[in-house]
Structures are given as C-alpha cells and as structure tokens.
N, C-alpha and C positions, 0 to 999 in steps of 0.2 A: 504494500500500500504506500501510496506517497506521502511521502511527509508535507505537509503544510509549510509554505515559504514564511521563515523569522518576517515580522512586521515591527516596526517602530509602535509604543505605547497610543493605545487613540487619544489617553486623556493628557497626552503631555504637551505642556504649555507653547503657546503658538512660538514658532523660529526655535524650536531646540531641533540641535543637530545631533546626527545617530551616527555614531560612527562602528564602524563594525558592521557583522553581518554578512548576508548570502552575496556575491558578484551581482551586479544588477544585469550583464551581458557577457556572455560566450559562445565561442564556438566549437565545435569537436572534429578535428577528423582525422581520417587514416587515411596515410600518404607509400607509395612503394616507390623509389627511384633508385634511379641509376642510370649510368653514360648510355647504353645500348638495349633498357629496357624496353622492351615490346608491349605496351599496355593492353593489348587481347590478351596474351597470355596471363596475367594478373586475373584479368575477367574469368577468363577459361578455369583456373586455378581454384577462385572466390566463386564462381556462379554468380556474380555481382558486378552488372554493369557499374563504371565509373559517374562522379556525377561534374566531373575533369581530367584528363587526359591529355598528355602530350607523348611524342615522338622523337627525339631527338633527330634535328635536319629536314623537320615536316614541318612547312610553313604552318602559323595558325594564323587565319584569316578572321579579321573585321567582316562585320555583316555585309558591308558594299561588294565583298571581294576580294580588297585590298589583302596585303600581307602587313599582319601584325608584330609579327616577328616572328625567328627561327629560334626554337630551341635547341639547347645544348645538351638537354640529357634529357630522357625519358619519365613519364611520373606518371601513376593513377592514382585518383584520388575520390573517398567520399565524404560527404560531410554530415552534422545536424549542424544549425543554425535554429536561433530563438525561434524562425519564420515557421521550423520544424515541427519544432515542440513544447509541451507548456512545463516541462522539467528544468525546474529552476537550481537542480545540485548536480553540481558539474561530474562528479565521479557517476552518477547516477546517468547522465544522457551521455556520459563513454562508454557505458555497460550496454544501454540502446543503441547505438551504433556498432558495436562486437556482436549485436545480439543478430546483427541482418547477415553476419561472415560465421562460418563453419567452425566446429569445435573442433575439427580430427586435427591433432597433433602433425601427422604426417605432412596433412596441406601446409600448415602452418613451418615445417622447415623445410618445405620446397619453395613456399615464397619468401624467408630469408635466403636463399639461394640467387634469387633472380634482382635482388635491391634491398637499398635498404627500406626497413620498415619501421614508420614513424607515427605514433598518436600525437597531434600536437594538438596545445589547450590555448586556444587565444582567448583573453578580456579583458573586459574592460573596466578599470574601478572607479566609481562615483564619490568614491568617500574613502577616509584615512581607513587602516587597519581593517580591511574587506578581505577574505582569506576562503580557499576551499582544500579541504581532506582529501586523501588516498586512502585508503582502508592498504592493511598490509596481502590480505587476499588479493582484493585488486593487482596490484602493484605485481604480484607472484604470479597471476594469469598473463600481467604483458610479458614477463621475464620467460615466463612457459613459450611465450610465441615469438618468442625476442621481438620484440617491438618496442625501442628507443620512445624518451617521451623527450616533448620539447614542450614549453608554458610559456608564450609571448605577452606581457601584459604592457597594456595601455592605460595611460590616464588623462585625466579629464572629459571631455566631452566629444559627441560627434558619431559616435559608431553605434549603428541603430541597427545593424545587417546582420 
C-alpha cells in the first residue's frame, strides 16, 4: 500500500517555512550504453521497447528532417517521470520501473555484457535539507544486476518534467 506523501502542518501559522521532507520532483531511469551498443538488442534482451534510443554514427533527426546531431556511443533508455506517476518516494517509483524489466539473473548478466548499466535519480529540491532512502534490499537487487546508480540533483526552480 502506499504511503501517504509527508504534508507540512495545516494549522501552522501563515509564511512558516518547512524545511525537510519528500523531493517535490524526480525522475527515474535505466540507461544501457556503450561505444558500439546496438539498442534492438537491449530491447531483444528486456522485451522492453526503449522510451530513447540512440546508435552511435546514426544521425538523430529534428522533426523537419534536419540532422540533430550524430552520436558517439550507443544508449537505451526508459524512464518514469512525475507525468508517469503519482509515486511520490523515489526508491519506491525505481522499484516501478524494474518492475516492467525481467527478474532472471541470466538476462541480467548478458546485459552487463553488452554496456554499461545505469539507474540514475534526477531532482529537484525546493527546500533546504529535502533527502530520499535506499533500503539496503534495494541497493542489493541493483548490485544483483550490476546496475551502477548515478543521483543528479538540482536546485531551485524551473523543472516541472
């Protein structure tokens, strides 16, 4: 069941500030790369179309057409975004996102094999001392699947995506 997102007191006096608390925005995803990655194979691997993809040397074009640029190395990638989901505790919508990718161990060190593989945590803080957990379980599932974590944080304002 989900937890209920921490809220600041109702009866507390107008202009107090709450410092602490859940991230107010993140994102989660799982990224595969490498110089000569083939991103169908990833797909093939996961049973899980990318929801981004490149090729390393395959132009990636603008909607007119044009050429946006040529990548250097290969990458598949999917993500949750808040757009996602209404899961406000970030270890909890990383669990949702593994939960759409296969348990078998096997797959799991065929695609360390083909790139690296990467859960990263981006967000955003609105306020001082704003913090999220890894459970040590957790933490022991990515290490199961070797899957490297990366946590990009941003502050102040502006990131609504």
């Amino acid at each position: 069941m989900k937890r209920t997102r921490p809220q600041p007191p109702v009866d507390a006096p107008a202009g107090t500030m709450w410092f602490g608390g859940p991230i107010g925005w993140f994102s989660v995803s799982l990224s595969v790369s490498a110089d000569a990655l083939i991103p169908a194979a990833v797909t093939k691997l996961l049973g899980v179309s990318p929801q981004h993809e490149q090729t390393r040397g395959v132009a990636l074009l603008r909607a007119d057409g044009t050429t946006k640029r040529v990548p250097k190395f290969g990458s598949w990638v999917i993500e949750v975004t808040p757009k996602e989901t209404d899961e406000w505790d970030v270890e909890e919508a990383a669990k949702e996102l593994l939960k759409r990718l296969p348990d078998d161990p096997e797959v799991w060190r065929s695609l360390s094999l083909l790139g690296s593989v990467r859960l990263s945590i981006a967000l955003q803080l609105q306020s001082a001392n704003q913090g999220f957990a890894l459970e040590a379980e957790f933490c022991r599932s990515l290490a199961e699947r070797n899957i490297g974590l990366d946590v990009h944080v941003y502050a102040g304002e502006g990131n609504d995506s």
